[in-house]
C-alpha positions as CSV (number, residue, x, y, z in Angstrom):
1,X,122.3,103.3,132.3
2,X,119.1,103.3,134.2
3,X,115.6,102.2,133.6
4,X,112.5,104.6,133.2
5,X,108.9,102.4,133.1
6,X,106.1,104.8,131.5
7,X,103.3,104.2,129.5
8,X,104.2,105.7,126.5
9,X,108.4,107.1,125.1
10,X,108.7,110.1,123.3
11,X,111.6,109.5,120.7
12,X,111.2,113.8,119.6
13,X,111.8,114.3,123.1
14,X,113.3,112.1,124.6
15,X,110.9,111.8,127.5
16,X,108.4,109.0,129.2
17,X,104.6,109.9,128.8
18,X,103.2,108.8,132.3
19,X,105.8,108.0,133.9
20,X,105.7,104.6,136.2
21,X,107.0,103.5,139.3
22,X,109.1,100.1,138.7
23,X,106.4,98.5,141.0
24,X,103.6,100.2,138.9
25,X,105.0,98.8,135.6
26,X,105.2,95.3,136.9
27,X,101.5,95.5,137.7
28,X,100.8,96.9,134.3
29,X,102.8,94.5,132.9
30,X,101.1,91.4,134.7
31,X,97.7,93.0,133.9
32,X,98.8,92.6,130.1
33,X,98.4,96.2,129.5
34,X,100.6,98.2,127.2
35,X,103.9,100.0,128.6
36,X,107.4,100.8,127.9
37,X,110.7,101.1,129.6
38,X,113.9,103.2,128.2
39,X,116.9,102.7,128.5
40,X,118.7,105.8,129.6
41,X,122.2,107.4,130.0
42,X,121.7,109.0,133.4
43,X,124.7,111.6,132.7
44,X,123.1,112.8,129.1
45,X,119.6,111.7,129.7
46,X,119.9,109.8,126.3
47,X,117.6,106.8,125.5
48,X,119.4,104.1,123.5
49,X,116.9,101.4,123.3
50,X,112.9,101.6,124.3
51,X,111.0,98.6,124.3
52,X,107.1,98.7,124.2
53,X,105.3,95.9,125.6
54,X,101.9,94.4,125.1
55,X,101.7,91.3,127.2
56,X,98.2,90.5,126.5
57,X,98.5,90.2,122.9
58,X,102.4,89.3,123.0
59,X,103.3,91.8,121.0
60,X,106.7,93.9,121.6
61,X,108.2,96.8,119.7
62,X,111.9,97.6,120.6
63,X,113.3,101.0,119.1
64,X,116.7,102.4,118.8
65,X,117.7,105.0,119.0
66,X,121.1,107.0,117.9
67,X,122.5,110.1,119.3
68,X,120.1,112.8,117.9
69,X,117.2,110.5,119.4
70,X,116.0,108.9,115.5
71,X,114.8,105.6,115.6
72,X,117.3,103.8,113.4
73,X,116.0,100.4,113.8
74,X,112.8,98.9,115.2
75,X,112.1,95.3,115.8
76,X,108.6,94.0,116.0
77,X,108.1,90.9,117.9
78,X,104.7,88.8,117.4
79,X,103.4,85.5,119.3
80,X,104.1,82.2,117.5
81,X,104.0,78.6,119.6
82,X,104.1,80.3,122.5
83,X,106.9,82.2,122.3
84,X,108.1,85.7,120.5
85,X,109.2,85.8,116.6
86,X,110.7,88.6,115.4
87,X,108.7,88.9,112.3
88,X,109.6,92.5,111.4
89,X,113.3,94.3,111.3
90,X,112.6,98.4,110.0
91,X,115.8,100.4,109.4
92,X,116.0,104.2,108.7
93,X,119.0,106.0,107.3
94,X,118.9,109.8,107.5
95,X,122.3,110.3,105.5
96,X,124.2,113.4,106.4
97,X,121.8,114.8,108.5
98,X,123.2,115.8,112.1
99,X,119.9,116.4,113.9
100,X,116.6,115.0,114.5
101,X,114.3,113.6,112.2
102,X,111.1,111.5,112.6
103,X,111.0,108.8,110.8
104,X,109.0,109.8,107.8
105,X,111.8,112.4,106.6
106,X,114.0,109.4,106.8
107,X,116.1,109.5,103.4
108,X,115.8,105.8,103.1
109,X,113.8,102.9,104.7
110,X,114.5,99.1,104.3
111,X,111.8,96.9,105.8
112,X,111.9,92.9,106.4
113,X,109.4,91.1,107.0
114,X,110.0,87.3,108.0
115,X,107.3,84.2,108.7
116,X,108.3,81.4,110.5
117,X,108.4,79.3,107.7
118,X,111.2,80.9,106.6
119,X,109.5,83.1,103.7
120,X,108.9,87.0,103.9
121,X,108.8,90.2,101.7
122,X,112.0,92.5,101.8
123,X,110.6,96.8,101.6
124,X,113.1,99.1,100.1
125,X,111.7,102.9,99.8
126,X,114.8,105.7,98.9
127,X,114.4,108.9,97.7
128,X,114.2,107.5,93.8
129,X,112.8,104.2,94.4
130,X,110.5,102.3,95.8
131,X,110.7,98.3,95.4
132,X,109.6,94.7,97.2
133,X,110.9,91.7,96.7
134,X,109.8,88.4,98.6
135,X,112.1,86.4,100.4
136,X,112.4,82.3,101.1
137,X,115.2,81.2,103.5
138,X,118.4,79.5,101.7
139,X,118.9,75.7,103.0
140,X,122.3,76.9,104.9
141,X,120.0,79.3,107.2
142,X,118.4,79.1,110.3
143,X,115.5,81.8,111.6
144,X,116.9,80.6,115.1
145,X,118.0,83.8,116.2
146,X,114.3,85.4,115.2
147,X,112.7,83.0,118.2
148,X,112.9,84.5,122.1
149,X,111.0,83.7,125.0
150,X,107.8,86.2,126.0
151,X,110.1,88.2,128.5
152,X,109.2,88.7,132.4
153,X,109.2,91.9,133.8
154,X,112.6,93.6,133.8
155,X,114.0,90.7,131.4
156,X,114.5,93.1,128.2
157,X,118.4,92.3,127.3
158,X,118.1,89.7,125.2
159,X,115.2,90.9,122.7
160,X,116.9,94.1,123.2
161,X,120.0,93.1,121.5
162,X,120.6,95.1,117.9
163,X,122.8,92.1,117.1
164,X,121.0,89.4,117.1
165,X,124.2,86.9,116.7
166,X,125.9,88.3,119.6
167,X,125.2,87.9,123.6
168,X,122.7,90.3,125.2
169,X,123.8,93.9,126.1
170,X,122.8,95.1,129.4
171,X,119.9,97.1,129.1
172,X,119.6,99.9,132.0
């Protein structure tokens, strides 16, 4: 796996939108302008993950991506005590379907939304419902896992990680 820095990813194709230099995303990055970085199967070309950094407002997207190159998950990091909460977790499911499809033709999407005080609103939308319920965090439950630290350039592994129990997986 290898690292692509651009300015914008193209999940439909696969591709980076203005592409960057390593050295020209860590100036972007430092200037607190947006950017992403991919990670990338250098045999197949393949993004699995793309994280999409704003450092000046703290704000960090991570998509990822399965084999036909759908976004099946996205995490949505905002700022909170000076650090990262994960304060949005957005799952598609495309059932049978062996090809790609943006994310609005998505056969269902489940959304959770979580607040540091442990409360938040669960999003279910299928193809014959459509409901929300809110959520409060039981007593035997942490939000630990939801907290990171703002990452330094090239540090994406751990709010890269699609299992948020389990230890950071390389990412490039």
């Amino acid at each position: 796996m290898s690292l692509i820095y651009c300015e914008r990813w193209n999940e439909r194709l696969c591709k980076p939108i203005g592409r960057l230099g390593a050295d020209e995303a860590k100036v972007v990055h430092e200037s607190g302008e947006p950017y992403a970085v991919a990670s990338v199967d250098e045999g197949t070309g393949h993004a699995d993950r793309v994280v999409e950094l704003a450092m000046r407002s703290n704000i960090v997207r991570v998509n990822f991506l399965d084999e036909y190159n759908r976004v099946e998950m996205i995490y949505i990091f905002g700022p909170a005590d000076g650090r990262l909460f994960l304060q949005d977790i957005t799952t598609y499911d495309y059932g049978d379907v062996k090809k790609y499809l943006g994310m609005s033709r998505s056969r269902v999407v489940e959304i959770n939304e979580f607040n540091p005080d442990g409360t938040g609103v669960y999003h279910y939308k299928g193809p014959d419902e459509r409901y929300s319920q809110e959520l409060s965090l039981k007593d035997d439950r942490s939000l630990d896992l939801h907290w990171e630290a703002v990452p330094e350039f090239g540090d994406y592994a751990s709010i890269a990680r699609g299992k948020r129990s389990g230890p950071a997986v390389p990412f490039g």
